[in-house]
DRENLO-792876 format. One record per atom (N, C-alpha, C): atom name; residue number from 0; x, y, z; residue in one letter. Coordinates in steps of 0.1 Angstrom, whole numbers, plus 5000, padded with zeros to 4 digits. Layout:
<atoms>
  atom    n  east  north    up  res
    CA  NUM     X      Y     Z    A
...
</atoms>
This chain:
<atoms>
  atom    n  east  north    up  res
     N    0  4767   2644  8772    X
    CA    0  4764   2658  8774    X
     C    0  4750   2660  8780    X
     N    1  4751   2667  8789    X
    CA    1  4738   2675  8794    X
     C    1  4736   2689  8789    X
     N    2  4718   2690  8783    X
    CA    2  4718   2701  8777    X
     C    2  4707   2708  8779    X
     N    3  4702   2717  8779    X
    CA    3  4688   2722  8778    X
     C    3  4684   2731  8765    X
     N    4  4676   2721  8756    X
    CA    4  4672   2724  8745    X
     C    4  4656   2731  8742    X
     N    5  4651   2740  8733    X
    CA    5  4637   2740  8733    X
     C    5  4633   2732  8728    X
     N    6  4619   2728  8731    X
    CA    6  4615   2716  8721    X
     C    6  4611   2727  8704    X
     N    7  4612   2716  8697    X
    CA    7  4608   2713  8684    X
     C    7  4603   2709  8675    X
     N    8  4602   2709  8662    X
    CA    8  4598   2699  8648    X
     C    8  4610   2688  8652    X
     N    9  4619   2691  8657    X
    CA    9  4629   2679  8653    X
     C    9  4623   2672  8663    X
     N   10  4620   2673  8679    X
    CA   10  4615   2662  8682    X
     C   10  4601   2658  8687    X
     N   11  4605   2642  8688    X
    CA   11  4591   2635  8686    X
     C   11  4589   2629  8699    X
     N   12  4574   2626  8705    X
    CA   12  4577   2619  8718    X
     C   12  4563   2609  8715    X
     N   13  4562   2597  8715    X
    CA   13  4554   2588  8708    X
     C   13  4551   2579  8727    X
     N   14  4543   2577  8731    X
    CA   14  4536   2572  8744    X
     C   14  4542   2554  8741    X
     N   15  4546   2550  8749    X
    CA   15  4551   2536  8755    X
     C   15  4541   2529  8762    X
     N   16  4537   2521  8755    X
    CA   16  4524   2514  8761    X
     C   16  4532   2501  8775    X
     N   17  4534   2504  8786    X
    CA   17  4543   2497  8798    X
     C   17  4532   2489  8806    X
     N   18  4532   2478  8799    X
    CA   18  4525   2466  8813    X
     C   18  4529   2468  8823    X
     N   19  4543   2468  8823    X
    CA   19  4549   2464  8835    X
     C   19  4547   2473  8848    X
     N   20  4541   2486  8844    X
    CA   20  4540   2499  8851    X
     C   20  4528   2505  8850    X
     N   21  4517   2496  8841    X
    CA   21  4505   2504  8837    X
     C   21  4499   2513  8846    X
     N   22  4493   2523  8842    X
    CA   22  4491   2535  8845    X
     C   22  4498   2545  8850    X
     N   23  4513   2547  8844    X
    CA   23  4524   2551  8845    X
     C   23  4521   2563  8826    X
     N   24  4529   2570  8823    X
    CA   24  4524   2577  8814    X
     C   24  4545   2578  8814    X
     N   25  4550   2571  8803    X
    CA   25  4561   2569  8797    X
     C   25  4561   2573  8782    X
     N   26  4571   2586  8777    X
    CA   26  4571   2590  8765    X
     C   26  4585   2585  8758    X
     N   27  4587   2576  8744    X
    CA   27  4600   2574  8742    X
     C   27  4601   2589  8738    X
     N   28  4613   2594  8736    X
    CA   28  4618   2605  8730    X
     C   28  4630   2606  8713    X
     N   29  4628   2610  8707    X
    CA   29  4630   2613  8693    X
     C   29  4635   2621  8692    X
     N   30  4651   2627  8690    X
    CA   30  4653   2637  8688    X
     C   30  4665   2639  8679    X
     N   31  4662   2646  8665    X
    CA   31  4666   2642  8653    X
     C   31  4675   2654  8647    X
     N   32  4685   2652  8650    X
    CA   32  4697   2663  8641    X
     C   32  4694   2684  8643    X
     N   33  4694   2678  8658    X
    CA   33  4694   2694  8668    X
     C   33  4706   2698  8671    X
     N   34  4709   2711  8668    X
    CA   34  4718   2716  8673    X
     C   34  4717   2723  8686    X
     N   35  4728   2722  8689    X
    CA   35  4729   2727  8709    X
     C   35  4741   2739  8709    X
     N   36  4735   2746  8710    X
    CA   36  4748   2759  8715    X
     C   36  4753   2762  8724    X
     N   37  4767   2763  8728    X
    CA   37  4775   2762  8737    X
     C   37  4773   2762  8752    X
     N   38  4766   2776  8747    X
    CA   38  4757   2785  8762    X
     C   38  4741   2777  8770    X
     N   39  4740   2763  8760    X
    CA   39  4729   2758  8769    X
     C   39  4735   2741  8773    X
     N   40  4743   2743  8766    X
    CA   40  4752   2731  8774    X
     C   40  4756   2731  8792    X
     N   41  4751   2724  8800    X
    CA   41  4751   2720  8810    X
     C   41  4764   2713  8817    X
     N   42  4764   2703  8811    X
    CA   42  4777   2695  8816    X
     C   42  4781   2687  8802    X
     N   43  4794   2680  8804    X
    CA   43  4796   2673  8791    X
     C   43  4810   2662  8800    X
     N   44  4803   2648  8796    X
    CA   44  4812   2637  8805    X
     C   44  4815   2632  8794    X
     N   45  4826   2624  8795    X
    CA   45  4829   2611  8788    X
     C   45  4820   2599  8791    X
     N   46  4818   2592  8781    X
    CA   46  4807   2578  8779    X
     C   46  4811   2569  8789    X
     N   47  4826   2569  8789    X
    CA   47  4834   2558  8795    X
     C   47  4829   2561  8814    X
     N   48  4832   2572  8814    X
    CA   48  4832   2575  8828    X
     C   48  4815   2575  8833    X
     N   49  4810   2582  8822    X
    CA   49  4792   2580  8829    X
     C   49  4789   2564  8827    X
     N   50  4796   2554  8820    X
    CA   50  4792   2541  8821    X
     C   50  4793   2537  8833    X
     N   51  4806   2537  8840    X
    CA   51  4808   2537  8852    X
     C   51  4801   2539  8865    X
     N   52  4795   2555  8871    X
    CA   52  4789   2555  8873    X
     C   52  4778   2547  8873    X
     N   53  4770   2552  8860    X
    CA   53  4758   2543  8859    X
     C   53  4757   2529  8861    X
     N   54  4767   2522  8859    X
    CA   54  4768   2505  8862    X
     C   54  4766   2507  8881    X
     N   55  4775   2512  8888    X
    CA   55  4779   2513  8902    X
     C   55  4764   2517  8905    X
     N   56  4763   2526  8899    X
    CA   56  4745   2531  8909    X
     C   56  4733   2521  8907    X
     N   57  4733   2515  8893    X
    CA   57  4721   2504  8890    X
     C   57  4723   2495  8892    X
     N   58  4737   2489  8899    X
    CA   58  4739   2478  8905    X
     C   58  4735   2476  8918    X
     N   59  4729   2485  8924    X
    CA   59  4727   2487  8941    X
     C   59  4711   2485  8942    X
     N   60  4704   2475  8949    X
    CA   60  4691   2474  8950    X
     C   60  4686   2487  8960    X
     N   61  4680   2490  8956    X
    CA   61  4673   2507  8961    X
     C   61  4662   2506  8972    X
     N   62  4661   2515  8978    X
    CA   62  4648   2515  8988    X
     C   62  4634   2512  8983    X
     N   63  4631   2517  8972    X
    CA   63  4620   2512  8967    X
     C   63  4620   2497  8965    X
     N   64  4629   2491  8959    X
    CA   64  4627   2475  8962    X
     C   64  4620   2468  8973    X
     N   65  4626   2475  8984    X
    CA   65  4621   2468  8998    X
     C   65  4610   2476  9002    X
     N   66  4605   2486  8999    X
    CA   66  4596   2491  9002    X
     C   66  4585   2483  8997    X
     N   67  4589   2478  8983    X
    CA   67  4575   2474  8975    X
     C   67  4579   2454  8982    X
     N   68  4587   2454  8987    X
    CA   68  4590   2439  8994    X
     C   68  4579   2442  9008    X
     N   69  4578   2455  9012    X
    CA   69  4576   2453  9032    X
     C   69  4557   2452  9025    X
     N   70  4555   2456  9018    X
    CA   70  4538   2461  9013    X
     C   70  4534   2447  9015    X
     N   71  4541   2438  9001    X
    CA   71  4536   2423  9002    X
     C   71  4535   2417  9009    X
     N   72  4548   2415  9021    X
    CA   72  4547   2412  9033    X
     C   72  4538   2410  9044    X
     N   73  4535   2425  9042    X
    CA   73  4527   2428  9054    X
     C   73  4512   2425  9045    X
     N   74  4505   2423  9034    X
    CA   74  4492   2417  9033    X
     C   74  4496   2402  9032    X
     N   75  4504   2397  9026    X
    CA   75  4509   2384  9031    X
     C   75  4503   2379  9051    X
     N   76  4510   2385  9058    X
    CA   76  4512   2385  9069    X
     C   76  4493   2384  9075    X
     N   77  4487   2388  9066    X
    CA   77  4474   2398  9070    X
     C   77  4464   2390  9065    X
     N   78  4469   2375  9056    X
    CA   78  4456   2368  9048    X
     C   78  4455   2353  9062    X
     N   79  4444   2353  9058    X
    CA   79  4441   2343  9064    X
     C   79  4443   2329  9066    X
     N   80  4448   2328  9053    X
    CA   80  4457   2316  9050    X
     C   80  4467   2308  9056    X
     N   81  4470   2305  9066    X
    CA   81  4478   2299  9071    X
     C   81  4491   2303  9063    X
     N   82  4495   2291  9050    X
    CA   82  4504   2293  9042    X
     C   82  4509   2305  9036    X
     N   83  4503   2316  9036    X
    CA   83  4504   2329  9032    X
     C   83  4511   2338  9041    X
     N   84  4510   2334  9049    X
    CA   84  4514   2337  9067    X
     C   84  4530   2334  9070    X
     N   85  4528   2319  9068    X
    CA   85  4540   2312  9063    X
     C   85  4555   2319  9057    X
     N   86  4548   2321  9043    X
    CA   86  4554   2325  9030    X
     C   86  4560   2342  9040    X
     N   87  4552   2345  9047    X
    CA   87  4555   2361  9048    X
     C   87  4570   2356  9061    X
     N   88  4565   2349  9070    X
    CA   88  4575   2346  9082    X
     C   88  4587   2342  9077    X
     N   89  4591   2333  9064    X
    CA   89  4600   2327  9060    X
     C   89  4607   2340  9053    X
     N   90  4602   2348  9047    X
    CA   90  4610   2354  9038    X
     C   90  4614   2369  9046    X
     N   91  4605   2374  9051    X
    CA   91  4609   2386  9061    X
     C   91  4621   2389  9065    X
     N   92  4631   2379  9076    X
    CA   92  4642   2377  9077    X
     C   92  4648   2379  9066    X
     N   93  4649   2369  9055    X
    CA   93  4655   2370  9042    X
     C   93  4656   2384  9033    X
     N   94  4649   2390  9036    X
    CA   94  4646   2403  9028    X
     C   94  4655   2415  9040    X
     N   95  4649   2413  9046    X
    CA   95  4660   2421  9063    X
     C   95  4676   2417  9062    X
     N   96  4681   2403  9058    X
    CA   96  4690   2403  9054    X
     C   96  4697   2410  9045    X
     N   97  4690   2411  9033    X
    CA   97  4693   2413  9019    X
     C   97  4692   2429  9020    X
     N   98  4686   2434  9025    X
    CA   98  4684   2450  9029    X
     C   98  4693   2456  9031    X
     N   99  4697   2447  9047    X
    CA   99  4709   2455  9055    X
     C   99  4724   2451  9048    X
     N  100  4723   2439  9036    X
    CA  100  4737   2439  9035    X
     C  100  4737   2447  9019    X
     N  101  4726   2451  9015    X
    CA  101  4729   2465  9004    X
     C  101  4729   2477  9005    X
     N  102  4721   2483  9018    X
    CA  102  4725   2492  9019    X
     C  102  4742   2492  9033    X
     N  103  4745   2480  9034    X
    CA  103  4761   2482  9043    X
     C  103  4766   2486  9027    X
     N  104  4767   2475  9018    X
    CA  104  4778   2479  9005    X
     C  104  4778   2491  8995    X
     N  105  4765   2497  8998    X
    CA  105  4761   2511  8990    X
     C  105  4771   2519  8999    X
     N  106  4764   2517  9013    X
    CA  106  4773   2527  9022    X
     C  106  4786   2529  9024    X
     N  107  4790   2517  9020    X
    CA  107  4807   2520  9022    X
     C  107  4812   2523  9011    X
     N  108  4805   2517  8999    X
    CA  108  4810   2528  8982    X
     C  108  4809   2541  8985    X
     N  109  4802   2545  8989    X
    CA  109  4796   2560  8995    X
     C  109  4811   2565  9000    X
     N  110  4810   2559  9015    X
    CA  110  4822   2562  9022    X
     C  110  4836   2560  9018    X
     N  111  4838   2555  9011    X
    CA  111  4851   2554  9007    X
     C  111  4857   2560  8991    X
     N  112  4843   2568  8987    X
    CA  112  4844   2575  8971    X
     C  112  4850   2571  8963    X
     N  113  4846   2554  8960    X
    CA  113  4846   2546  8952    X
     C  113  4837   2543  8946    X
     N  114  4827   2546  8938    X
    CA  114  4816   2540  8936    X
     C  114  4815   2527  8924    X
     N  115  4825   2522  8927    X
    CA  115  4828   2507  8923    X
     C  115  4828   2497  8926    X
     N  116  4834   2506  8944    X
    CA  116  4835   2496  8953    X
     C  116  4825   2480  8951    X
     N  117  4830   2470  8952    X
    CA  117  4827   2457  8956    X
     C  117  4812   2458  8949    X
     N  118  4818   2462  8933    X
    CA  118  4804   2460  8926    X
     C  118  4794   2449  8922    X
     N  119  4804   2439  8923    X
    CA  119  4799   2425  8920    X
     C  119  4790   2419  8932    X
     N  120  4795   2425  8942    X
    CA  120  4784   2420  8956    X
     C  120  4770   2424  8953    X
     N  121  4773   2439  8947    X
    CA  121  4765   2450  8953    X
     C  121  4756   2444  8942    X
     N  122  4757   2439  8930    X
    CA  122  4746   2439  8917    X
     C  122  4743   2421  8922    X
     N  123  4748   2412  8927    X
    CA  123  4741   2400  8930    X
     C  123  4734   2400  8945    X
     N  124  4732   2414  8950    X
    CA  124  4722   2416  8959    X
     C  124  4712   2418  8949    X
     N  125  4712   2424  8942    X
    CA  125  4697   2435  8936    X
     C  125  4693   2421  8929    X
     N  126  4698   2411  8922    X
    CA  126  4695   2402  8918    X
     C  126  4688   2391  8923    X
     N  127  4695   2391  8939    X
    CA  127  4691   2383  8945    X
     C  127  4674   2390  8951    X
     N  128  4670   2405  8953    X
    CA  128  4662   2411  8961    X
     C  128  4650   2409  8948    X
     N  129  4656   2410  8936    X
    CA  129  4646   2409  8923    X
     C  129  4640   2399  8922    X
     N  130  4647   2385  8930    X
    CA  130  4643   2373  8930    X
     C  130  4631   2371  8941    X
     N  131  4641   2377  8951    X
    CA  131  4627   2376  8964    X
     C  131  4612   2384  8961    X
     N  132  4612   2397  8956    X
    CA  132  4603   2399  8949    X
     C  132  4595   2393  8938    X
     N  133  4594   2388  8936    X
    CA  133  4591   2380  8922    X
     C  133  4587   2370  8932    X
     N  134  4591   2359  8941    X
    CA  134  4587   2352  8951    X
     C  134  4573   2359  8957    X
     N  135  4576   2368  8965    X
    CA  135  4567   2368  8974    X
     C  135  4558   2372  8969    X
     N  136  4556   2380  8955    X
    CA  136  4546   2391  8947    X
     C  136  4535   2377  8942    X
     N  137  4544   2367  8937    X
    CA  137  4540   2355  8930    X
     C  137  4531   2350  8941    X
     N  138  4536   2350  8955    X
    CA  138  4526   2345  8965    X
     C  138  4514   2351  8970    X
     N  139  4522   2363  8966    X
    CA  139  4505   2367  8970    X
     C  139  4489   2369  8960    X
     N  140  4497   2367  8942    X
    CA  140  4487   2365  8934    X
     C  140  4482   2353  8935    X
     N  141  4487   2342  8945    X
    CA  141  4485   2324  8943    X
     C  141  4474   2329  8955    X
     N  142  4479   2331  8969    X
    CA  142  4469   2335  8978    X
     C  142  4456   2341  8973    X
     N  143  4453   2351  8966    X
    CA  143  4445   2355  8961    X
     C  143  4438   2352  8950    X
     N  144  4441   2343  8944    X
    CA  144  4437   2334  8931    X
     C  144  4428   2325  8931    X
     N  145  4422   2326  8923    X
    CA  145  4408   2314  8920    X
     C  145  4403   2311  8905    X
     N  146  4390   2316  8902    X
    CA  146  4388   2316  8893    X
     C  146  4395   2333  8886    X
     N  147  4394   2339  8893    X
    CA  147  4404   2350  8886    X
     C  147  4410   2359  8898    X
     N  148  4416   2369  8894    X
    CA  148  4414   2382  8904    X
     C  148  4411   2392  8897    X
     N  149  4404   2401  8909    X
    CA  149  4394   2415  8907    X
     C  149  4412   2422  8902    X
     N  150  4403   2432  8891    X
    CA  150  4411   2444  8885    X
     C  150  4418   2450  8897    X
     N  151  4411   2455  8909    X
    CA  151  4415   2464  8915    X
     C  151  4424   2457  8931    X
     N  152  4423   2441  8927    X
    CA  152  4431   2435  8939    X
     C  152  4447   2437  8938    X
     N  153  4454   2441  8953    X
    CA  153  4466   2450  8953    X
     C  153  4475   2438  8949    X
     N  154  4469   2423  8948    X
    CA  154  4480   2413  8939    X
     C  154  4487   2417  8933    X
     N  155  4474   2419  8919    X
    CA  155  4478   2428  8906    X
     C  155  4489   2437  8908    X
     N  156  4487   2447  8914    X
    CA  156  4497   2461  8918    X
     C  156  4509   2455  8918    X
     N  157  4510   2449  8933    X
    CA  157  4523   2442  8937    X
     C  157  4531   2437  8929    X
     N  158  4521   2424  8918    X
    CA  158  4530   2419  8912    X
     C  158  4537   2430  8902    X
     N  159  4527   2438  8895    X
    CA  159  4535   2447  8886    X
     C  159  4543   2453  8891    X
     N  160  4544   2461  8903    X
    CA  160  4555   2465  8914    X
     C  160  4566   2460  8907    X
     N  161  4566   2444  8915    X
    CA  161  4580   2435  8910    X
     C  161  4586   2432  8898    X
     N  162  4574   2436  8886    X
    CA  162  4582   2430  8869    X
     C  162  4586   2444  8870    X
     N  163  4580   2456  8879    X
    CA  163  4586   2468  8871    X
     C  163  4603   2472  8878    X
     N  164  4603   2467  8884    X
    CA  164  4617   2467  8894    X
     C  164  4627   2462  8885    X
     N  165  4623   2447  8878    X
    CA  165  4633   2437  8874    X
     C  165  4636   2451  8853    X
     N  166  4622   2456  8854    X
    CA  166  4625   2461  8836    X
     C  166  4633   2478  8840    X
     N  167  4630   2484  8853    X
    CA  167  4637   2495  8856    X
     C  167  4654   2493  8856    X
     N  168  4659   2502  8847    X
    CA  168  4672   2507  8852    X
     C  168  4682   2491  8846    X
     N  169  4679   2485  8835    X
    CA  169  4679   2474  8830    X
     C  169  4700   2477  8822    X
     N  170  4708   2473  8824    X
    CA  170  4718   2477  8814    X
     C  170  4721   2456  8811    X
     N  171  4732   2459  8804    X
    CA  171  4734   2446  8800    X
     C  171  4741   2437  8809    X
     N  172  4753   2442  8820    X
    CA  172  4756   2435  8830    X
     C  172  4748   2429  8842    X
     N  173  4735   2436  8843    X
    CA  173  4724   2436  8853    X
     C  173  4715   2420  8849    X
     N  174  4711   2422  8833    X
    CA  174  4707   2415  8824    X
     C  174  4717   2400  8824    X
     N  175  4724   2405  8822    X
    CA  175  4734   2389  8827    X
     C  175  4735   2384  8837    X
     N  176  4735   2388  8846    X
    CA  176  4736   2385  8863    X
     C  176  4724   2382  8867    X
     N  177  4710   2386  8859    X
    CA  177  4697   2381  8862    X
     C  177  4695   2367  8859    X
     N  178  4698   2364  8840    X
    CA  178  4697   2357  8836    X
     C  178  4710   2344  8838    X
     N  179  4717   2348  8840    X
    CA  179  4731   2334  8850    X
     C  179  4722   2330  8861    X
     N  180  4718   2335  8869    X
    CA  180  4708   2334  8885    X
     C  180  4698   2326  8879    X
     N  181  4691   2330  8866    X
    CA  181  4676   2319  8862    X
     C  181  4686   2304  8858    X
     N  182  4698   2305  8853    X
    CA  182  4700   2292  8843    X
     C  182  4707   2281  8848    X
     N  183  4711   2289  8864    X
    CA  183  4713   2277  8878    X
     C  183  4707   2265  8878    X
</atoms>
């Protein structure tokens, strides 16, 4: 059910302290034996069917993925390191691959008003793009690494970028398909 409620005593919204996203401002929500009256009721689905959906849509690696893929890249590309250089040339392609063949399988779910369509592709791309992230994020904290890195070096960023990709939009079939991929 979708609903629009006032807030209240019934609920509570307590701050989520998120590494993975820090300086992100995440509230859990608490909301404790409210009643909803007919007239603010919005929509009302079945569990089964919004599971659905939601599996088909969080299974698709998103534009932000690659977006926060082309950033590393491109300071990758930008360090003076030979090997950093390297790491960006090698994987570029790989990510261009992984791009064009999630958004072809989004788009034809799309086009064919299936959104189920060839779900198992579609969630061991994002798995696979979580992986490449996590790669190249990783290379560019090593590039940049010594005795430490500065607070404000865009490593840091990046890499949080990538943990926050792999902890966003998390369900349990996603979580298995991650974790099968680590235990190869």
């Amino acid at each position: 059910m979708t609903a629009i409620v006032p807030v209240s005593g019934r609920m509570t919204a307590s701050p989520l302290d998120l590494h993975a996203a820090h300086g992100s401002r995440t509230e859990r929500v608490r909301i404790d034996d409210v009643f909803v009256p007919d007239d603010s009721v919005l929509d009302v689905e079945p569990l089964a069917d919004w599971n659905v959906v939601d599996r088909a849509s969080a299974s698709d690696a998103r534009a932000h993925h690659f977006g926060v893929a082309a950033a590393i890249l491109r300071e990758l590309s930008d360090e003076s390191n030979p090997r950093a250089v390297d790491v960006a040339a090698v994987w570029r392609p790989r990510l261009t691959r992984l791009r064009a063949a999630a958004y072809r399988l989004s788009d034809e779910a799309a086009s064919r008003g299936d959104i189920a369509y060839r779900v198992a592709e579609r969630l061991a791309t994002r798995v696979a793009v979580g992986e490449a992230l996590a790669t190249i994020s990783r290379a560019l904290v090593i590039t940049r690494a010594g005795r430490g890195l500065a607070a404000d070096d865009t490593a840091q960023l990046h890499a949080r970028n990538a943990l926050f990709v792999l902890v966003q939009g998390q369900r349990s079939d996603i979580r298995d398909a991650q974790l099968a991929q680590l235990a190869r």
